[in-house]
C-alpha positions, -999 to 999 in steps of 0.1 A, spaced: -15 29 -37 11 5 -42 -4 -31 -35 -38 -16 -43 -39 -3 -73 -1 1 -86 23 -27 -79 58 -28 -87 71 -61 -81 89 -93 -90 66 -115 -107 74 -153 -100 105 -175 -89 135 -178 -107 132 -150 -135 159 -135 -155 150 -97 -147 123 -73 -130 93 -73 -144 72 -40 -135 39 -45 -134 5 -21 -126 -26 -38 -117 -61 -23 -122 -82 -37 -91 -67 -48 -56 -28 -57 -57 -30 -87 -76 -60 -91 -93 -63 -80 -131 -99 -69 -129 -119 -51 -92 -137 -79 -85 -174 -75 -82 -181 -88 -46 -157 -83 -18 -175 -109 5 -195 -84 25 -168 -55 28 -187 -28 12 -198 0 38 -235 10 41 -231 40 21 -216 35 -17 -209 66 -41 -239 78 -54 -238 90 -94 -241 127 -99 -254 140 -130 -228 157 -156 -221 190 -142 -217 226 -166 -187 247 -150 -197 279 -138 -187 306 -161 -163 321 -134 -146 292 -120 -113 281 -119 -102 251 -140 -85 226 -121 -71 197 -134 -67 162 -118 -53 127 -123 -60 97 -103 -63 59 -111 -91 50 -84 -122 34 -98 -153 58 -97 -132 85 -81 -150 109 -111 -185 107 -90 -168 120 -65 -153 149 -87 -187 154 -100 -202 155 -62 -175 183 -63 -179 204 -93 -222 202 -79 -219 218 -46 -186 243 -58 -189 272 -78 -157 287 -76 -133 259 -87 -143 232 -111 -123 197 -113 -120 186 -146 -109 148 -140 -81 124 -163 -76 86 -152 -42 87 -167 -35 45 -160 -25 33 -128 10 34 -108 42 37 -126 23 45 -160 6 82 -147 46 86 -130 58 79 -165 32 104 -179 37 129 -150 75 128 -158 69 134 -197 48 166 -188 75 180 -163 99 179 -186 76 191 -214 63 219 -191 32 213 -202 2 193 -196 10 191 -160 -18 184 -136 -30 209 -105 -40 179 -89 -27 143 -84 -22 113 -73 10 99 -56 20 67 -36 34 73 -3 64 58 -15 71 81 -46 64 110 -27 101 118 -9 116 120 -51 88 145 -63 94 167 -28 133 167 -35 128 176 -72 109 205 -60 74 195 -82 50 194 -50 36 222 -39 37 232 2 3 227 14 15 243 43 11 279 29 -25 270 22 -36 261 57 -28 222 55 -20 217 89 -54 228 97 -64 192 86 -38 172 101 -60 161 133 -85 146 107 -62 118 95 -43 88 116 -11 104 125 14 83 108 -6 90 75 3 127 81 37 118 84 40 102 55 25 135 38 52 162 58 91 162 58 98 194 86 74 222 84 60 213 51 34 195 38 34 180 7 0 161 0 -34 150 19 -31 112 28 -62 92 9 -60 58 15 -32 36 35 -24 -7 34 -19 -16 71 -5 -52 71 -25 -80 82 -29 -117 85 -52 -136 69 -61 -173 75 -80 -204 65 -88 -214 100 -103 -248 86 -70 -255 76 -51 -243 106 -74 -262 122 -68 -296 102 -32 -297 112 -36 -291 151 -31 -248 148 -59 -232 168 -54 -199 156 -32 -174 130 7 -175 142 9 -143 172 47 -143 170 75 -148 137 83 -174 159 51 -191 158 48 -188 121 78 -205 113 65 -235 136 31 -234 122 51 -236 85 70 -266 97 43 -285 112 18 -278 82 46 -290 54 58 -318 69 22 -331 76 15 -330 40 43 -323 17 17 -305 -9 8 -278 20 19 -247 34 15 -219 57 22 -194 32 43 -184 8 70 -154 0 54 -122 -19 81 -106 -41 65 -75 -47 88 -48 -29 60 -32 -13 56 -64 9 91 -66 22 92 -29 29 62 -41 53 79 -61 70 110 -39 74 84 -9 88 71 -35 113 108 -46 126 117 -13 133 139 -8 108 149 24 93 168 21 58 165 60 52 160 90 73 157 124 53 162 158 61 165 181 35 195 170 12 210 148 37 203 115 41 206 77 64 208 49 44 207 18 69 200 -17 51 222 -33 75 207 -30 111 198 -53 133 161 -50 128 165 -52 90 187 -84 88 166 -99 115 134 -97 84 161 -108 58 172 -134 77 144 -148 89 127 -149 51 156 -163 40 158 -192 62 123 -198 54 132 -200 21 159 -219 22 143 -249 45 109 -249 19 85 -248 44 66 -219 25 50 -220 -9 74 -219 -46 41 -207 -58 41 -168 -68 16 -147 -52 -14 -137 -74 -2 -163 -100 -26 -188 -114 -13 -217 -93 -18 -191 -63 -49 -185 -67 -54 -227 -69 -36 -234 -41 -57 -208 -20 -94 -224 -33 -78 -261 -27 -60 -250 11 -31 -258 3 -18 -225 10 -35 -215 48 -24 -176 53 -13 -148 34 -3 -114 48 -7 -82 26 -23 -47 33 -56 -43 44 -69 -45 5 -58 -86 9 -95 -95 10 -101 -83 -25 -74 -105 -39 -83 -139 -16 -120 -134 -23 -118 -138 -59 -88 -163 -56 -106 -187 -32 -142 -187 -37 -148 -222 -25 -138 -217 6 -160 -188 16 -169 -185 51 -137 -203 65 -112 -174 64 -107 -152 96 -81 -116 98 -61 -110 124 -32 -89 132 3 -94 121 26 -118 140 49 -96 160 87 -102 171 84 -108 205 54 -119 222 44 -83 235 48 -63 208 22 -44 191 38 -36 160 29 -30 125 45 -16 92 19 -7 59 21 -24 25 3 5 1 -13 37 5 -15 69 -14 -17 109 -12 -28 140 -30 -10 166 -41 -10 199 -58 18 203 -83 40 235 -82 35 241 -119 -2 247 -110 -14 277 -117 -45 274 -96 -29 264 -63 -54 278 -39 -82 263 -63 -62 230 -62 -56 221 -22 -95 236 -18 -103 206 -39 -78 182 -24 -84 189 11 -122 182 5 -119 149 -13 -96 137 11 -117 154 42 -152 154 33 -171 132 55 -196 119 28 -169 118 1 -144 99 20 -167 74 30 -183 68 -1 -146 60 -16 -145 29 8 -171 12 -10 -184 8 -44 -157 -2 -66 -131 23 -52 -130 3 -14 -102 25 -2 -92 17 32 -99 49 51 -65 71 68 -97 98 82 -105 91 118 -148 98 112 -143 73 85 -126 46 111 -150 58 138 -180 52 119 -203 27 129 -214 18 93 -179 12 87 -166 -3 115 -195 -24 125 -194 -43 87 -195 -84 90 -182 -98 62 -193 -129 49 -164 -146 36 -145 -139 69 -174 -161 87 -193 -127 96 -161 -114 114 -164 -76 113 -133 -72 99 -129 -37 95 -125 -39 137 -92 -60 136 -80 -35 104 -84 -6 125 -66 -19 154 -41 -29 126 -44 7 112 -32 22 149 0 2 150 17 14 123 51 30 131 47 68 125 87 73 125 91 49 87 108 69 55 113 64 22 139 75 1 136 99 -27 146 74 -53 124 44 -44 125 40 -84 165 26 -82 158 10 -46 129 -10 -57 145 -23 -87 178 -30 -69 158 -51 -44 141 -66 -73 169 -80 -94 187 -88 -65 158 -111 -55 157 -131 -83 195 -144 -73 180 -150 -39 153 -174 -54 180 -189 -78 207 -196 -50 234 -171 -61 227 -147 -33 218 -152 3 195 -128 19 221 -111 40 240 -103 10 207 -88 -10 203 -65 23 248 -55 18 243 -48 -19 214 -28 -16 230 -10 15 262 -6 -8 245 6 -46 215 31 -26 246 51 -5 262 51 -41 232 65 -58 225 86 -32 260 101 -36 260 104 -75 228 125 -70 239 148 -50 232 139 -13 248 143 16 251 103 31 254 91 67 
């Protein structure tokens, strides 16, 4: 879940290279905090005891990164007797990839079951290491999730993984200090944002809107909500578009903010971040819907203040939205146990009590199952730090304008860290925004090319 509990990203202004980072806890934070400010549903995981595997059951093995996803194995491995889970946290993000990738080409040790970021997903498909669901009855489940989560799962006929957790983009705001400079609510429009920057900073130099996230995950966000389309996928051929009109319209638009310093130097999740949030000098951040667990922790002081809203849209009568995180799971074609393996995977990511036990305790997965958004428990949560707000609500409405139609590539390894290294000119002054967009437009058809693909 990239943002959630994985991030690759750029860490701070003006660095000499990328710097790859996974996070334990909520995109940002080193540590799950303890108290998300009243966002824990009404029903946490409950321990099971240990659990003996039945004599005759098939072993199936599994790796995920989620925190207290092993009660939910055990809840698993009680009420089964035919297939037992045995359950590995093999780190978080790019280190279980890295493992993954050692066992592949070992051919050995390789998971049945495991967890994979929406954005990973196109390169293990194309390298032929996911199983097709499909062949097991997947589609079966598909009206159980939010449709664009299933697309994220399926390329054609197949499908290549259950979705388990997603990162709609929203905004969030200290309406106290909206409110101190004559801004009666969160920006509706880019337009507005960019107004509400200006006014803010040049009321008090020390004091800004927001800031610029460098984490890739973010930007792709933004691209998804524009409308853009960088790649389009079918099979071996591929559309690489960094150069639209919808993608240089985000580039742009980030980059003149830049440029004119009416948002924040300060890097998100840094130290001086997490100041500038308690003090107000920074009003609004926009992230995935796991933001709150990295502003409650960062801004304790100013609990109660803060409200969520949806993201500021294009034009005025838009309802767009693009996700920053999420993740799936999959069955691996080395498993041995396949029909063992998407029994267990379609139950942890359809069960009713286990999917709603996942948002809370310290897993808090936002939910991509439609009883887990319909639930009252769920959706009717006020959240203390959000002055009671039942935030959840505005999520969900978040959650159902995400563009369905959004790809990745299947080498978001190279793309990201293009985009990355390429960013740190931006932030220097070497590079314009613009250019960024052209050179990753130019070096991803390349790529694409030198691996074998057939490029529009």
């Amino acid at each position: 879940m990239i943002g959630r509990f994985a991030r690759v990203g750029v860490l701070g202004r003006g660095l000499m290279g990328l710097v790859l980072l996974s996070v334990v806890g909520c995109s940002g934070t080193t540590a799950t905090p303890s108290s998300t400010g009243g966002l824990v549903p009404t029903l946490p995981p409950v321990p099971t005891p240990a659990v003996t595997a039945p004599p005759n059951a098939v072993h199936v093995s599994f790796w995920s990164w989620v925190p207290d996803i092993n009660l939910q194995v055990d809840a698993f491995n009680a009420s089964h007797t035919d297939v037992f889970v045995d359950y590995t946290n093999p780190g978080n993000g790019n280190t279980e990839y890295a493992k993954f990738k050692t066992a592949l080409q070992a051919g050995n040790d390789i998971p049945d079951v495991i967890q994979i970021e929406y954005q990973h997903l196109p390169g293990f498909i194309s390298r032929g290491q996911l199983a097709n669901l499909a062949n097991f009855g997947a589609n079966d489940a598909k009206d159980k999730f939010v449709p664009w989560t299933w697309s994220q799962v399926s390329q054609g006929t197949g499908v290549f993984a259950y979705p388990q957790d997603a990162g709609p983009m929203i905004l969030m705001c200290n309406k106290n200090i909206l409110t101190k400079f004559g801004i009666s609510a969160p920006p509706a429009t880019w337009a507005e944002f960019a107004t509400d920057a200006a006014t803010i900073h040049k009321a008090d130099s020390k004091s800004y809107l927001s800031n610029f996230t460098d984490d890739q995950g973010w930007f792709f966000g933004k691209l998804w909500q524009a409308g853009a389309k960088p790649f389009v996928v079918d099979g071996s051929n591929i559309s690489i578009n960094f150069t639209s009109k919808e993608a240089l319209q985000v580039a742009n638009f980030w980059g003149d903010l830049l440029k004119s310093g009416n948002i924040s130097p300060v890097a998100t999740w840094s130290n001086d971040w997490n100041s500038a949030l308690d003090k107000g000098n920074i009003a609004c951040w926009d992230a995935g819907a796991w933001g709150p667990e990295s502003v409650v922790p960062a801004a304790p002081d100013t609990k109660g203040n803060w409200v969520i809203a949806t993201m500021p849209q294009w034009s005025a009568d838009a309802k767009a939205n693009g996700a920053y995180g999420g993740s799936a799971i999959a069955v691996t074609n080395a498993s041995q146990n396949k029909k063992g393996a998407d029994e267990f995977a379609r139950w942890l990511t359809t069960d009713p009590k286990a999917t709603l036990a996942l948002t809370g305790g310290k897993s808090l997965l936002f939910p991509v199952q439609n009883s887990v958004i319909a639930d009252a428990s769920w959706t009717g949560a006020a959240d203390a730090f959000f002055g009671g707000q039942t935030t959840h609500q505005v999520m969900a409405t978040a959650m159902a304008q995400v563009d369905p139609s959004f790809g990745w590539s299947p080498f978001t390894d190279f793309v990201y860290s293009t985009y990355g290294t390429d960013l740190v000119q931006v932030h220097s002054g070497k590079m314009t925004f613009a250019a960024l967009m052209a050179d990753l437009q130019a070096k991803s058809l390349q790529y694409a090319k030198d691996q074998g693909f057939t490029v529009k």
